[in-house]
PAPATI-895348 format. One record per residue: residue in three letters; y negated, x, z negated of N, C-alpha, C, O in turn. Coordinates in steps of 0.1 Angstrom, whole numbers, padded with zeros to 4 digits, always signed. Each point is the difference from the previous one (the first is absolute). Example, Ala and Ser with C-alpha at 12.3 -4.5 7.8 and 13.67 -1.06 7.14 Angstrom:
BEGIN
ALA+0057+0132-0078-0012-0009+0000-0012+0009+0000+0000+0010-0007 SER-0011-0014+0014-0011+0009+0000-0011-0008-0008-0011+0005-0001 
END
This chain:
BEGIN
UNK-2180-0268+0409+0004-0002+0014-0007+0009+0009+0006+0005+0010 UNK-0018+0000-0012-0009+0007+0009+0005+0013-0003+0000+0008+0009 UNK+0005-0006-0024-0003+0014-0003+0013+0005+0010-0003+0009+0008 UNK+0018-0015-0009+0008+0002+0009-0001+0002+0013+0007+0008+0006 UNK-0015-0015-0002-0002+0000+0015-0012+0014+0005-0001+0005+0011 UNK-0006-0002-0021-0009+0012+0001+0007+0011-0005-0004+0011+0004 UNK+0013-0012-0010+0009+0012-0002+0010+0003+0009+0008+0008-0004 UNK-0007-0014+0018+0013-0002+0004+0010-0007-0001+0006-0003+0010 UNK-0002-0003-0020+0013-0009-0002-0002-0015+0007+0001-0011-0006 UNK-0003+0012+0017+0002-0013+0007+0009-0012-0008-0005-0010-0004 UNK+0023+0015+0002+0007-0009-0001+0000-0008-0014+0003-0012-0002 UNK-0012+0026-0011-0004-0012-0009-0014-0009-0002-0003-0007-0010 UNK-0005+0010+0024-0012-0007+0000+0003-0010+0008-0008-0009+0000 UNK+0024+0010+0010+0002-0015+0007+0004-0009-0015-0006-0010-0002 UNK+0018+0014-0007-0001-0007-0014-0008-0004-0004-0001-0012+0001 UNK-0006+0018-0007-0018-0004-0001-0005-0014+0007-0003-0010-0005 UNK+0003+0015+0017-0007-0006+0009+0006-0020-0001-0007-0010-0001 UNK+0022+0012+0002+0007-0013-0007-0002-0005-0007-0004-0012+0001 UNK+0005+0020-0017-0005-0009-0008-0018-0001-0002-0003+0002-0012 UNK-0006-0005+0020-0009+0000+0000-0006-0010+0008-0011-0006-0001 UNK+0021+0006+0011-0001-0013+0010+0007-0010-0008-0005-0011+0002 UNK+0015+0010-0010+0002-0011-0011-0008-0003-0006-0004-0011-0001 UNK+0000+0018-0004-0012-0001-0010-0013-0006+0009-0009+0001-0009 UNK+0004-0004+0017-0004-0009+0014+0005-0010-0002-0009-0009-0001 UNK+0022+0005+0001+0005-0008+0002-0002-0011-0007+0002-0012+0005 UNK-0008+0014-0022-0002-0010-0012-0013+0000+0002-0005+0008+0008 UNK-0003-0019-0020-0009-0006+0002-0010+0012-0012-0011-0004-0003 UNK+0016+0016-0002+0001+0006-0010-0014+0010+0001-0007+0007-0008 UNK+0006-0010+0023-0008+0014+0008-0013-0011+0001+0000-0011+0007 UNK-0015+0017-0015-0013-0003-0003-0006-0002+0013-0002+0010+0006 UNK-0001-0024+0003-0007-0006+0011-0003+0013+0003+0006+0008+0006 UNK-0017-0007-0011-0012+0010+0006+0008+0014+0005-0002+0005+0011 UNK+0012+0000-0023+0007+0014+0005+0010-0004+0005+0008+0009-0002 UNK-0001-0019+0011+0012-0001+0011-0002+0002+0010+0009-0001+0008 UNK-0026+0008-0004+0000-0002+0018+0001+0016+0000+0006+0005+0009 UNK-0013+0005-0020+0004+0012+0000+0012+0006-0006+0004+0011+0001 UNK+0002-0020-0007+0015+0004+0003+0011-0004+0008+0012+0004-0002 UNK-0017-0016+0015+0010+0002+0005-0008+0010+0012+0006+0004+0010 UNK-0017-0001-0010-0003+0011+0011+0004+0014-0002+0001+0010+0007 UNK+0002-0012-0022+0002+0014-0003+0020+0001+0004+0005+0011+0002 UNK+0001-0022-0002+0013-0001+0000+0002+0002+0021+0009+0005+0006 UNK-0021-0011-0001+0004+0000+0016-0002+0013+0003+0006+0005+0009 UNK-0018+0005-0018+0003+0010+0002+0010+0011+0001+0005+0006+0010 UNK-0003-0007-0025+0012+0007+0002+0014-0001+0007+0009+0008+0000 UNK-0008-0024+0006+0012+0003+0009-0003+0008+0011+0007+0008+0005 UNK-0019-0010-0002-0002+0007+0013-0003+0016-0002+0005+0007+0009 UNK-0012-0001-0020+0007+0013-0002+0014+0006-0001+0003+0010+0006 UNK+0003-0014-0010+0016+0000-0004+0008-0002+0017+0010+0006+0004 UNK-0016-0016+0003+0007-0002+0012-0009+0012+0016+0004+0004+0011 UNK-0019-0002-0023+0001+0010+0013-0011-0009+0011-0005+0005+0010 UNK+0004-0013-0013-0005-0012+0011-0015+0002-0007-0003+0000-0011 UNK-0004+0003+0022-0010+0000+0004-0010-0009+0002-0010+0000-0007 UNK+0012-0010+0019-0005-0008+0001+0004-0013-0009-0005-0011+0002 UNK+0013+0013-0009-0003-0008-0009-0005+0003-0014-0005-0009-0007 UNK+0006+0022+0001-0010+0006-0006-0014-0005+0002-0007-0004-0009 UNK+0001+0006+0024-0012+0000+0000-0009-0016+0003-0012-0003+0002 UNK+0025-0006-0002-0002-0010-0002-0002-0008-0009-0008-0010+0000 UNK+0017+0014-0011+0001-0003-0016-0015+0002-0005-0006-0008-0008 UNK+0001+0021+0014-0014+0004-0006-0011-0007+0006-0010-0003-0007 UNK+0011-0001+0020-0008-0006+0002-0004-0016-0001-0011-0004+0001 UNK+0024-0004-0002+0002-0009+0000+0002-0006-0020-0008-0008-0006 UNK+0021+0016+0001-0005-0004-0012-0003+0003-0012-0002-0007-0010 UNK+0000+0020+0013-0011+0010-0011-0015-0003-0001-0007-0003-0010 UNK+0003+0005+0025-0009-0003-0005-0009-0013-0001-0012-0002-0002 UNK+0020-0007+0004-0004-0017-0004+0004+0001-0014-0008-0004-0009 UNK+0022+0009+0007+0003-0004-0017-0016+0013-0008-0007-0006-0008 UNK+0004+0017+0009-0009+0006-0005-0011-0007+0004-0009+0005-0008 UNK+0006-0010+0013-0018-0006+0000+0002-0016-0007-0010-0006-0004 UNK+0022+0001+0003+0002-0014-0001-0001+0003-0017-0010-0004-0006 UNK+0020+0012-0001-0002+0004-0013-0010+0008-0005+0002+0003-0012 UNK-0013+0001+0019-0010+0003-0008-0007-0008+0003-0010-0001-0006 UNK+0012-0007+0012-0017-0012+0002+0001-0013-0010-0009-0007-0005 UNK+0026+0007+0003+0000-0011-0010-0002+0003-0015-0002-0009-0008 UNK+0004+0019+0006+0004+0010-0009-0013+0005-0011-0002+0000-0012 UNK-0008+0005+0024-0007+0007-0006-0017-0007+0007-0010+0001-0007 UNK+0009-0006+0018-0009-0009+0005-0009+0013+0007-0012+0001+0001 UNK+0023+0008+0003-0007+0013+0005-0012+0008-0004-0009+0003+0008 UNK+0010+0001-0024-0007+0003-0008+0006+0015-0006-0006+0009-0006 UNK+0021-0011+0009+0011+0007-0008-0003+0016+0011+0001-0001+0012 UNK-0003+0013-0016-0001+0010+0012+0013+0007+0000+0001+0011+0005 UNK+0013-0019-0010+0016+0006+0008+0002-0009+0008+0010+0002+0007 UNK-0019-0018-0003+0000-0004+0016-0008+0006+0010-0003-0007+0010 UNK-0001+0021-0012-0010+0005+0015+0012+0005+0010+0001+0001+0012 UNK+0007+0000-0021+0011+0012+0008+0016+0001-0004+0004+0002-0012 UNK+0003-0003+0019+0018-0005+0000+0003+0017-0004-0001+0007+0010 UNK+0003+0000-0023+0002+0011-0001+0013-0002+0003+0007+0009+0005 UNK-0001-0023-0009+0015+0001-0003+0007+0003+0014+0009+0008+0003 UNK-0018-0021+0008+0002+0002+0011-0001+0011+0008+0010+0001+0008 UNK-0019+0007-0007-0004+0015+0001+0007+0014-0002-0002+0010+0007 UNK+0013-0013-0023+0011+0012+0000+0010-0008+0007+0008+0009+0004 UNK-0002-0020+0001+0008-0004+0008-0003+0002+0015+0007+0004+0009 UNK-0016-0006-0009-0003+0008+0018+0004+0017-0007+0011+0004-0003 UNK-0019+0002+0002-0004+0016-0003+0021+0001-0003+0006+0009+0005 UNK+0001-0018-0012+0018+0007-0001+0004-0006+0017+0006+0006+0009 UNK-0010-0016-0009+0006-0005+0020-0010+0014+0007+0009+0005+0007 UNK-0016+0000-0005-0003+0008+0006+0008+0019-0001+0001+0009+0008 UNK+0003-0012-0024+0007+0013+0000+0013+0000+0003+0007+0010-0001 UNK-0001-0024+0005+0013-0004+0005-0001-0004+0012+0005-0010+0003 UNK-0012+0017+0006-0006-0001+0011+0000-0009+0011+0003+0002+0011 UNK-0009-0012-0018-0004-0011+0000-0012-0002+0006-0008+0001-0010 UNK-0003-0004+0024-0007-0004+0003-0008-0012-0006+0005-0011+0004 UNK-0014+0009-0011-0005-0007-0006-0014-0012+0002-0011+0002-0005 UNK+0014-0010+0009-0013-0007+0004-0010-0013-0006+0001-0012+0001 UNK-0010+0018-0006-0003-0020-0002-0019+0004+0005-0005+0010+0006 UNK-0002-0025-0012-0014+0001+0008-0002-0009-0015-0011-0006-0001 UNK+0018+0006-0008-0008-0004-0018-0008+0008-0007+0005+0010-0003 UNK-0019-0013-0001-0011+0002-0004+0009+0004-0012+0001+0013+0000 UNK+0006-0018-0009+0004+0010-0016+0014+0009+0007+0011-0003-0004 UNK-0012+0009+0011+0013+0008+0008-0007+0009+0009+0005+0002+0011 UNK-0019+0006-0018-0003+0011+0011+0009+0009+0000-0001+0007-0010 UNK+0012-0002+0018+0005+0012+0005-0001+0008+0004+0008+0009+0002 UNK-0024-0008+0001-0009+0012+0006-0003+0008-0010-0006+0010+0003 UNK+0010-0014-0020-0001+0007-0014+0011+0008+0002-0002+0012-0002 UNK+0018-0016+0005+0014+0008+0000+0000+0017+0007-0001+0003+0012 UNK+0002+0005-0022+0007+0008+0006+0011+0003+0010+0009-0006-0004 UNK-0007+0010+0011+0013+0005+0010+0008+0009-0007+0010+0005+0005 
END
């Protein structure tokens, strides 16, 4: 799904994007990993649509609750791939190369790391 959408092919990362929000839809998807995938799913509408502010709301609203919520339960913040949302982090760094103004104030979402 991502790889399409980083390569350009929007129309088969909107496919993607479908059956993945189905897959949301069942009970199939692990408690802990449903809040980062459906942030990862609000994301990418809003890359694909271009929308901005809701890009940077997705991130702020439910990336970075679903990433701090799954590592605290997860790992009891002991685990050191909860210091920092890398996953979140190349998704700003592609919204920014799709020039995309990017915003959040989340402690695992420094952006002051991103290149331009």
């Amino acid at each position: 799904m991502w790889k399409a959408l980083f390569q350009g092919r929007d129309d088969e990362a909107r496919a993607a994007l479908q059956v993945a929000e189905a897959g949301l839809a069942t009970d199939k998807v692990h408690r802990i990993a449903r809040g980062l995938c459906e942030s990862n799913a609000a994301l990418m509408t809003a890359l694909l649509a271009g929308d901005t502010a809701a890009f940077n709301d997705a991130l702020k609203t439910l990336r970075a609750k679903a990433f701090e919520k799954t590592y605290r339960q997860s790992s009891s913040g002991e685990n050191p791939d909860g210091y920092m949302d890398l996953e979140g982090l190349a998704l700003a760094s592609f919204a920014r190369r799709r020039g995309m103004k990017v915003e959040t104030d989340s402690v695992y979402l420094p952006l002051n790391i991103l290149v331009d």
